[in-house]
C-alpha positions in Angstrom: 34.7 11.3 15.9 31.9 10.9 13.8 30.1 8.0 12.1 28.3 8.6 8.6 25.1 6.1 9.1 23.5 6.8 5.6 21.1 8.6 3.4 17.2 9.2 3.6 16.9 9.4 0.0 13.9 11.0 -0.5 12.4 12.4 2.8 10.2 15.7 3.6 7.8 16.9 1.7 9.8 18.3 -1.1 12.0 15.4 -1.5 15.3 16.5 -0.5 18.3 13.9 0.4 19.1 13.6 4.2 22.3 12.8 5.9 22.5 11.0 9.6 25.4 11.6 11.2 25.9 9.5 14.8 29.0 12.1 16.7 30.3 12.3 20.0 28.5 15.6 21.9 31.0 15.3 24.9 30.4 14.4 28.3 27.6 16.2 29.1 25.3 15.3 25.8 26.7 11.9 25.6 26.3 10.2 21.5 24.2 12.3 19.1 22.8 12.3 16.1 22.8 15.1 13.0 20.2 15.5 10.2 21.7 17.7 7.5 20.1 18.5 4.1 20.2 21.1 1.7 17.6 23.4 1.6 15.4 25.3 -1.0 18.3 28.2 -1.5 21.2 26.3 -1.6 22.6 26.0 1.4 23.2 23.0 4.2 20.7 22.8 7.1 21.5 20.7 9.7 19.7 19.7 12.8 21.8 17.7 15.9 19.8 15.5 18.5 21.4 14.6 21.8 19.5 11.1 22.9 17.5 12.9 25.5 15.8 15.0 22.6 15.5 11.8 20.8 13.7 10.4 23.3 11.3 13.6 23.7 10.8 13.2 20.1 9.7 9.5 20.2 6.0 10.3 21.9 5.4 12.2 18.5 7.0 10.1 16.4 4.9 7.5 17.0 1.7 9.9 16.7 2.8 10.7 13.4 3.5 6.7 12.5 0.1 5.9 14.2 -1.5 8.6 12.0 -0.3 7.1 9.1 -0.9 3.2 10.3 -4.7 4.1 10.8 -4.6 6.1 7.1 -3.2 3.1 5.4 -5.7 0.3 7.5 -8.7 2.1 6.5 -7.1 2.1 3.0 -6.8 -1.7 2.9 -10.3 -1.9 4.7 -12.0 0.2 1.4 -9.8 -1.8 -1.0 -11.5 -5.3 0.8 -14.7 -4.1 0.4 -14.3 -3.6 -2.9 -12.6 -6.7 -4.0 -15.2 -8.3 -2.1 -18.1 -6.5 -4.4 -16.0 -7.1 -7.1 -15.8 -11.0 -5.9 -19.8 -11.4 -5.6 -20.0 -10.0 -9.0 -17.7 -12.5 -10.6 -19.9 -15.4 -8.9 -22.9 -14.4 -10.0 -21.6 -14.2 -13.6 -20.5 -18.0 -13.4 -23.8 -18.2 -11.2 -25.5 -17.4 -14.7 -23.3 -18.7 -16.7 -23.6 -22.0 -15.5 -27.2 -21.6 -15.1 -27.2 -21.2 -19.0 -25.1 -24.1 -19.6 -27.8 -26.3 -17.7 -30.8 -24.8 -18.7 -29.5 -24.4 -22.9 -30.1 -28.4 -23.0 -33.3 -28.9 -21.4 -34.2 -26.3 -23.4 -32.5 -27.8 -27.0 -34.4 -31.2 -25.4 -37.7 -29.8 -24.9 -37.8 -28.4 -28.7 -36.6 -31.4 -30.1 -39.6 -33.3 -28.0 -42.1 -30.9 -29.2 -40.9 -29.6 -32.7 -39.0 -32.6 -33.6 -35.9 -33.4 -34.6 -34.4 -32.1 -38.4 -31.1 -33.6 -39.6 -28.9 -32.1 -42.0 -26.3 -34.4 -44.2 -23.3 -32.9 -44.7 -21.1 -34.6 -48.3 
């Protein structure tokens, strides 16, 4: 008796659908699992794991997940740095901005004071 547990979608590097099949292996392999796909030509591959192989496997498994963990951290590391540039540039725009909002009046005050002051009358 077997069990259909789903569908990996898209998995491998060419994007093929994969089947996972839990079945019975008898006595002496105990529960297992098969991996079938269809391959470049056409026809059905297929790849049965008793648990003992499963375990085997799980030392590079995790490798292969660590590998990618690290990948993806230094990633997210770069992407920080670079928000944070991106951040101190953004500050010392409003830095200047607001700089120029204090300064415009003293300056606008200090021509008045020494050009004087011109009014226009609007009708």
């Amino acid at each position: 008796m077997s069990t259909d547990l789903g569908t990996l979608v898209a998995t491998g590097s060419r994007d093929v659908r994969m089947s996972l099949t839990r079945f019975y292996g008898g006595d002496r392999k105990g529960p297992c699992l098969q991996l079938t796909a269809n391959m470049e030509d056409g026809a059905t591959g297929y790849i049965q794991l008793s648990a003992a192989d499963m375990v085997a496997l799980l030392p590079i498994f995790k490798s292969v997940i660590d590998m990618t963990l690290e990948a993806k951290k230094n990633e997210a590391e770069q992407a920080i740095r670079e928000n944070e540039a991106l951040r101190k540039t953004i500050i010392e725009d409003i830095r200047g901005v607001c700089q120029l909002a204090i300064s415009q009046p003293i300056f606008d005050m200090a021509m008045i004071l020494s050009l004087g002051k011109s009014e226009i009358e609007h009708d």
